[in-house]
N, C-alpha and C positions, 0 to 999 in steps of 0.2 A: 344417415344419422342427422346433413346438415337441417334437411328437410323436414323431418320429423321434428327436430327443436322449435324452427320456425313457426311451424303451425302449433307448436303447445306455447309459445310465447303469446300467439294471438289469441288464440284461446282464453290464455290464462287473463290475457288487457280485457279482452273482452267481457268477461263475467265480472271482473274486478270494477269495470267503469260500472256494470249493472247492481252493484252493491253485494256482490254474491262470493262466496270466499270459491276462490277454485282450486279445482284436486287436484295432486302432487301431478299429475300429468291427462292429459287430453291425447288422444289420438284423432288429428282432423285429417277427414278423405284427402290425399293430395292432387289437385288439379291436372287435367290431361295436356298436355302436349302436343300440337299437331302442325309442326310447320312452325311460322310466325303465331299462333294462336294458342291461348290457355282457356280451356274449358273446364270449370267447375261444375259441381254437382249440386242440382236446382237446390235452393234452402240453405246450402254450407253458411255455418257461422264466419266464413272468411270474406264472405262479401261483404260484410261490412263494415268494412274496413277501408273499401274503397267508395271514394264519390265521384258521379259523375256529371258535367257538366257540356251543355251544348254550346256550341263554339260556335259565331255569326263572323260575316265579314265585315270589315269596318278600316276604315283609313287611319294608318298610324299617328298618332300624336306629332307634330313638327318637332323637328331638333330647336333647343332653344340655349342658347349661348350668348354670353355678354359680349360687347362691343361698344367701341371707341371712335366717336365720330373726328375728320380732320378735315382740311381744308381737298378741295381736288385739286390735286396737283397737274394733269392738264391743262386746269384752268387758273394757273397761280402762280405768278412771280416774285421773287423775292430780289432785291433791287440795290446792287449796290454801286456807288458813282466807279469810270472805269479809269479816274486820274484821281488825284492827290487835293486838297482843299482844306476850303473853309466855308461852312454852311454861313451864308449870308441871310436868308431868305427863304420860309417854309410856305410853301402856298396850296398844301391837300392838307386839312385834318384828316384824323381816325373818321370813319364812315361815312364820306362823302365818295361820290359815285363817280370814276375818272372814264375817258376815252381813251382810247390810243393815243400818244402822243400828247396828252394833258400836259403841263406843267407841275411839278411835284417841290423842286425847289432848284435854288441860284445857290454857287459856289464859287468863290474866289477862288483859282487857281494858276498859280504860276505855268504850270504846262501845259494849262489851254490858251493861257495866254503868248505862248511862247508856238502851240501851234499855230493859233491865228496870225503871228508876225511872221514865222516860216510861208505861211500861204498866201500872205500878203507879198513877201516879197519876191518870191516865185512869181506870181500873179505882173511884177511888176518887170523883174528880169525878162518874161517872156514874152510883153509886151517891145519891149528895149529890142530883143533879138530878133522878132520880126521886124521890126522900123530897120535896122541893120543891115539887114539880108535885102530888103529891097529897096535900099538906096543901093550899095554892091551891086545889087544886080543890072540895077541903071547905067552903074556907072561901067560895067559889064557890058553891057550892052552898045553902051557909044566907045568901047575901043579905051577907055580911061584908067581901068587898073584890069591887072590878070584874073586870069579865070581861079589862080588857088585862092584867091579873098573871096570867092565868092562861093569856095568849095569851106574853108574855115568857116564863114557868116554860115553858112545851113547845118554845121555841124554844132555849132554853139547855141542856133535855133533848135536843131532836136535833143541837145542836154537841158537848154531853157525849158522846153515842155515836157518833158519827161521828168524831171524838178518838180514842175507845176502838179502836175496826176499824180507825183508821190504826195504832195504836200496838202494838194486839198482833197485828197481818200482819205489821210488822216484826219485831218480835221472832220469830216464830213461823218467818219465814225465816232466822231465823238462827240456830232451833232450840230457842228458848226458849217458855215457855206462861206467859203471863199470867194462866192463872188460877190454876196449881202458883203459880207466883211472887209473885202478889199477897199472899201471907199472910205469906211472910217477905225479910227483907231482901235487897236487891239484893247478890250474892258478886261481879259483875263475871267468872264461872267461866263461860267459852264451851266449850262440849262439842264437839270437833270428833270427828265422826261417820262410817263410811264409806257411799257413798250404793249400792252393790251389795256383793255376793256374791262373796269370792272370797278369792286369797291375797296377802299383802301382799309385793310384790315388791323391794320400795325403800322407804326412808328416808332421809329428808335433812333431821332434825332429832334436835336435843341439849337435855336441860331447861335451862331460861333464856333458849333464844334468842329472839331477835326474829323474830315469825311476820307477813309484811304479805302480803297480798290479791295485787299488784302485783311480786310475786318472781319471778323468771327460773327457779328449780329448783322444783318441786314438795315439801310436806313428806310427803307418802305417794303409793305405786304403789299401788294395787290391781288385780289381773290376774287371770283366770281361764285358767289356763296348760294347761288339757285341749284348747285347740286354740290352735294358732299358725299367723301366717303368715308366710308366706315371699315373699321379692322377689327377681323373676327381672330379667336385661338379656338382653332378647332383640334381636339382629342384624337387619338390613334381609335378611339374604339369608334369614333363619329365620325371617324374620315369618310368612311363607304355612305354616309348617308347626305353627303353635300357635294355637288358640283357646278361647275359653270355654268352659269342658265337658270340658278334656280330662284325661284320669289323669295326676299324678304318683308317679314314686316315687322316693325323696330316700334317700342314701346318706353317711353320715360314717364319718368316721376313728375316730371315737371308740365305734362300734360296730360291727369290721369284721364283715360279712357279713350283716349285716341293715337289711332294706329296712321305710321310712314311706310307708303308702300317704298320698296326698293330692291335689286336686283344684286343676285353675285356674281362677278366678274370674272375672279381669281383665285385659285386654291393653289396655293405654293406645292415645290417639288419636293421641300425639305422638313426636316423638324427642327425645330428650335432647340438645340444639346440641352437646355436648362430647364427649358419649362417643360417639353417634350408634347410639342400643340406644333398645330402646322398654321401659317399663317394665313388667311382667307381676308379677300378685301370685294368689297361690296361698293354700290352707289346708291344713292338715296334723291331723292324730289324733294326740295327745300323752296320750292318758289314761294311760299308761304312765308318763307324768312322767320320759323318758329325753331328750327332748330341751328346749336349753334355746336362751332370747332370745337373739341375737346369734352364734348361730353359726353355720358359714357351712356349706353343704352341696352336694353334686352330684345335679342332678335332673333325671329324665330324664322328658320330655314324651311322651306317648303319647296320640294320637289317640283319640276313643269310637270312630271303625271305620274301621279300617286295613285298606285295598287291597292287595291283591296286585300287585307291579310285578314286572317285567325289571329286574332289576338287572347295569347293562354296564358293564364300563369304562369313562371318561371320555374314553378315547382313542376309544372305537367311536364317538363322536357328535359328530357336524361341526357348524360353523353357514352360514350362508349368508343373507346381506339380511336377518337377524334371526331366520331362521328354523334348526331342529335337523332333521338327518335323518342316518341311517347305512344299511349296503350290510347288505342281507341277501343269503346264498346259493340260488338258485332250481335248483341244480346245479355240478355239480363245477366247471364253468370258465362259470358264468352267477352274474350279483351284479347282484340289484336294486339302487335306491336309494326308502326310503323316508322319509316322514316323520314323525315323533315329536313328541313334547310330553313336558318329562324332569321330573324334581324336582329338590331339591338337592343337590350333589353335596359326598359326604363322604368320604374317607379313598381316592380317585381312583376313585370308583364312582358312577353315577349311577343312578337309579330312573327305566326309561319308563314313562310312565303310559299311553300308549295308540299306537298304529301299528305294535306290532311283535307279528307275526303270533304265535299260538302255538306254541313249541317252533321257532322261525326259528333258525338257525344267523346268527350275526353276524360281519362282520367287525371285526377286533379289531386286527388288524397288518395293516398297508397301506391303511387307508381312504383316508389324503391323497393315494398314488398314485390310488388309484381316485377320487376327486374331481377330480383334473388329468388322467386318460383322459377322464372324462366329459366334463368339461367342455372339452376340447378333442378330443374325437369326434365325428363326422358322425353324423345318424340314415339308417338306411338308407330 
């Protein structure tokens, strides 16, 4: 019964699109059944209903997803003084280009200056208890005092220097030298320094201000801005189509028509609970110094080697118990059904990756008829 409705439905579409009134019912021949295959009978009004279309190989479209350029953080320090003060002295502007160890600025600080008097006078003690030790030892030596003063004088020599290597590590970690310093007076002038190679991207200090260790903003950026990266949100349905290794190329507004090549690094383990995007970070080639931190860009993911797919309609490919398959043509009024394995489907086109013959002709219009013949067809 289900069968027979069907074919007097199409029947009846049929005459009806041709401007022709059609009668209370049709009897159209029901298609043969054989295996995976439906075989109609040459001329049936039911073929046309179906189109078909030949399917070429062709390389998928790239994923393309927005993205946020930032600084690299390999190559980027954010810098804050490692004592307590007062900015005296700013000597890097915003975008002038430092060394290692440049000078960034001077800070009055009571605890550098209280280091350099520690290490001075260590420096000074230790001197003292060497001269000590070997007058003792002289005097040791010609029978004039006992041997425990001369066992005391070496033990007051090794707390003397032991004093000394605590006092000037610290100082020398905080960038000052005990032995420069020892000959003149303690300035309490902390030299804050930068600790790599690059250009100074930020500032967020003014002379006078109060500089502490334990501050929320940084008082210097230092960057090395000849490569950035960039942060992608990649989608649970795009996940399978981006991995480590593969080419970007990043497009802005701000310079239309030209493409950044750059590379992905990294595709996080996780999702994001909110936005429900996996986090993806990339590198990019800035020696150009055209693009900059924080802006945002379209980038388009492209595999290191891209497969040639079928790329079909979205309509040509059915599901069934989880599974994908669509009707190839084996002859004018003969339509297989086979099964496929697709990729992601973009802009209502989908990419087969594998089951569809070469150069098959596909049904495109009438599959879901042909899905409800088959499935409610006898095999012969």
């Amino acid at each position: 019964m289900t069968k027979r409705l069907l074919t007097g439905l199409l029947a009846a579409s049929l005459l009806t699109a041709c401007g022709k009134r059609a009668p209370d019912f049709v009897e159209l021949p029901p298609p043969v059944r054989e295996g995976d295959t439906l075989t109609f009978k040459p001329g049936s009004p039911q073929l046309a209903a179906f189109k078909v279309e030949l399917v070429a190989g062709q390389k998928p479209a790239p994923l393309a997803v927005t993205g946020r350029l930032a600084w690299n953080e390999d190559a980027t320090v954010r810098i804050l003084p490692p004592l307590a003060g007062r900015l005296v002295a700013l000597k890097a502007p915003v975008g002038v280009r430092v060394a290692a160890g440049d000078l960034l600025a001077e800070i009055s600080s009571p605890d550098f200056g209280q280091a350099q008097s520690d290490a001075a006078r260590a420096a000074t003690d230790l001197a003292a208890a060497e001269r000590t030790k070997e007058r003792v030892a002289r005097l040791v030596e010609r029978g004039a005092a006992p041997r425990k003063d001369l066992d005391a004088a070496d033990a007051d020599l090794l707390r003397a220097r032991a004093e000394e290597r605590r006092t000037s590590a610290r100082l020398a970690r905080w960038g000052g030298d005990a032995t420069r310093d020892a000959a003149r007076e303690p300035d309490q002038l902390f030299r804050l320094t930068s600790p790599i190679a690059g250009v100074v991207v930020e500032r967020n200090a003014n002379p006078g201000q109060e500089a502490r260790p334990d501050a929320q903003v940084p008082l210097f950026v230092v960057s090395e801005p000849r490569t950035l990266w960039v942060f992608l949100d990649v989608t649970e349905r795009d996940l399978t189509s981006v991995k480590a290794g593969d080419r970007l190329a990043l497009r802005t507004d701000a310079y239309p028509g030209r493409t950044f090549p750059g590379r992905l690094d990294l595709v996080g383990d996780a999702l994001d609970p909110a936005s429900r995007t996996v986090k993806a970070r990339g590198s990019v080639d800035n020696s150009v110094s055209l693009l900059k931190a924080e802006m945002y860009v379209t980038v388009e993911v492209e595999s290191r080697v891209v497969k040639e797919a079928a790329v079909v309609p979205a309509r040509a490919v059915l599901t069934e118990n989880g599974k994908r398959f669509c009707f190839v043509a084996d002859g004018p009024a003969r339509f297989r059904r086979v099964a496929v394995e697709v990729g992601v489907e973009r802009d209502g086109k989908v990419p087969v990756v594998s089951g569809l013959p070469e150069g098959a002709g596909v049904v495109t219009d009438g599959s879901l008829l042909l899905a409800s013949l088959f499935a409610s067809g006898k095999s012969s």
